[in-house]
N, C-alpha and C positions, 0 to 999 in steps of 0.2 A: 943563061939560067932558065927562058921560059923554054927554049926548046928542050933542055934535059927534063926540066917540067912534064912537056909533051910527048915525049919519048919514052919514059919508066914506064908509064903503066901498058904500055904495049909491050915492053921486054918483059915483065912481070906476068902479063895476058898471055902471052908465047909459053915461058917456062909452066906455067900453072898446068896449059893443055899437054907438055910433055913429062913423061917419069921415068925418072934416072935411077928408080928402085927396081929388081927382078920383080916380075908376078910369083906370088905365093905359089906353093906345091900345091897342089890338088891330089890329096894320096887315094888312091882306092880303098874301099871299103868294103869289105864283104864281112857276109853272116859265116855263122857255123852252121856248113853244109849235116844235113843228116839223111838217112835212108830211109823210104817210107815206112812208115808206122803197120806192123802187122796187125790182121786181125785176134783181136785178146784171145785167148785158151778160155775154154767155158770153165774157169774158175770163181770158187765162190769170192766174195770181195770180204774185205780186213775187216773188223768190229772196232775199227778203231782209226783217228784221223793222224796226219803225219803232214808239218809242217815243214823243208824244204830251206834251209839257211844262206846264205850265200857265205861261200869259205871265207876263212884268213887265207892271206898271200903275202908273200913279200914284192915290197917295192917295186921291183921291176916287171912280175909279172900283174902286178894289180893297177891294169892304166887298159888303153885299148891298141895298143902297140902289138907287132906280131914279132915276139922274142925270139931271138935265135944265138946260139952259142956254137961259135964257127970253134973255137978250141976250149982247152979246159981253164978257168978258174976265168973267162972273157964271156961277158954278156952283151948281145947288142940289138937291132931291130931290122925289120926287113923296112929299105926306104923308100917310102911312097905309097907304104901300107898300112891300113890299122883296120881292126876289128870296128864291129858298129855299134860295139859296146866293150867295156871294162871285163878282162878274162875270166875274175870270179866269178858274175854275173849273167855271162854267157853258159859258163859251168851248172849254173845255179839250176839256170832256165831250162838247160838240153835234161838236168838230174829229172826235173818235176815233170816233162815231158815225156819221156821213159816213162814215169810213175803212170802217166793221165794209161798211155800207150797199150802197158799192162792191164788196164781192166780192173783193179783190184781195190785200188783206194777212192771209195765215192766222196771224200773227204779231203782235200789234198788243195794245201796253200803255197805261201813263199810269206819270208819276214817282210817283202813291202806292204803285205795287208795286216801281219800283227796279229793275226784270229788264232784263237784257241786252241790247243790240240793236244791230241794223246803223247806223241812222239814230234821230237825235233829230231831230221839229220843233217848235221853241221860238220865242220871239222876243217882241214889244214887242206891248200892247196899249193903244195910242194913245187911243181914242174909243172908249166904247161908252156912248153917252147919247142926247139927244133934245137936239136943236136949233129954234130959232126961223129958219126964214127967212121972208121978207114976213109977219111972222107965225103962221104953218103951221109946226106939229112936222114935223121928218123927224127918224128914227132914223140916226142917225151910229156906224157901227162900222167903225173903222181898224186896222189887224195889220201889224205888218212882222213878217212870217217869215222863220225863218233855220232851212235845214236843215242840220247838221251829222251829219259820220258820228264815230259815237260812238268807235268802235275806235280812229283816228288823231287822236282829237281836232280836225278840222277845219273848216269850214266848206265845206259843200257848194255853198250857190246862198242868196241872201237875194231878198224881193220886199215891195214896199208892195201890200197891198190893202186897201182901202175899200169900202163899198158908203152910198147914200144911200136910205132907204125911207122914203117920205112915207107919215104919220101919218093912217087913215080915218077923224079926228074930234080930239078931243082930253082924252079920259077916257082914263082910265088899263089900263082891259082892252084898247084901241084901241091905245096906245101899246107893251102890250106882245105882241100880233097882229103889228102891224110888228117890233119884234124879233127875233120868229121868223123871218119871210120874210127881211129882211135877213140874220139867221146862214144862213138855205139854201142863200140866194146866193153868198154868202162861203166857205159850206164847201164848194159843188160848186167854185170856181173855184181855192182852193186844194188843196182833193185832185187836180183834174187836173195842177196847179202839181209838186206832188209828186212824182208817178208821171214826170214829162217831167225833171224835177232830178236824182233821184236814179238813179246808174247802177248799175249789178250790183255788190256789194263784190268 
């Protein structure tokens, strides 16, 4: 008995220094790439401020996962990858950036500050994942925007936009290079959207 005594905590000491568990994934993380920022058009700037929402989304694309849907009515993720933040909010940030980008809004928030403003633009974030067609990734990013002026509580002008950017391979830094160009698209088409929607308060 005393030598089992003597002997445990040495086999207990031995097992403690070794782990019979795998090491955790370590997934990559990337931002959402974007192209530099031009210089603004000597345009005159808005008479009015415009706050910046972060969308609704469903489920699966409202996390920091990089979703991809290899066939139809199948959603799944790329493994060992995630964004370096939640997809809305990535959206949210590339939309307000566009705005800064454009020159036009000296006024210009997002709802994590709350501040006051003429115009909110919010709305639905439909798609933002990686589709198979003929087999070929394209990055799939859908928005229904709804601008609303804040003060009346009303609704300004709503619009569906999409964009479809096929994928230059199908590795995962490739997939998220398309990402980028696709939000470019989408945020120049909806910032011009904006500026032509919303009239003087």
């Amino acid at each position: 008995m005393s030598r089992a005594r003597f002997v445990l905590p040495f086999v207990f000491a031995a097992l403690a220094g070794c782990s019979i568990l795998p090491k955790a994934e370590q997934p990559s993380v990337y931002t959402l790439p974007a192209s530099p920022g031009g210089r603004p058009m000597a345009t005159a700037p808005v008479p009015w401020a415009l706050r910046i929402a972060t969308p609704n989304a469903p489920r699966s694309i409202d996390n920091a996962r990089i979703a991809v849907v290899p066939s139809s009515n199948t959603i799944t993720v790329y493994a060992g990858a995630r964004w370096n933040d939640s997809a809305p909010h990535l959206f949210r940030d590339r939309l307000a950036d566009a705005f800064r980008d454009s020159g036009r809004v000296p006024a210009l928030s997002t709802d994590d500050s709350n501040l006051a403003a003429d115009y909110e633009l919010g709305g639905n974030l439909a798609d933002f994942q990686t589709d198979y067609a003929d087999g070929k990734p394209v990055v799939v990013v859908r928005f229904d925007a709804m601008l609303a002026n804040s003060r009346k509580h009303a609704i300004v002008a709503s619009q569906r936009f999409e964009v479809r950017e096929p994928v230059d391979g199908k590795e995962v830094p490739q997939v998220v290079q398309a990402f980028g160009r696709a939000m470019d698209k989408l945020s120049r088409d909806i910032v011009q959207w904006t500026y032509t929607a919303a009239p003087s308060p």
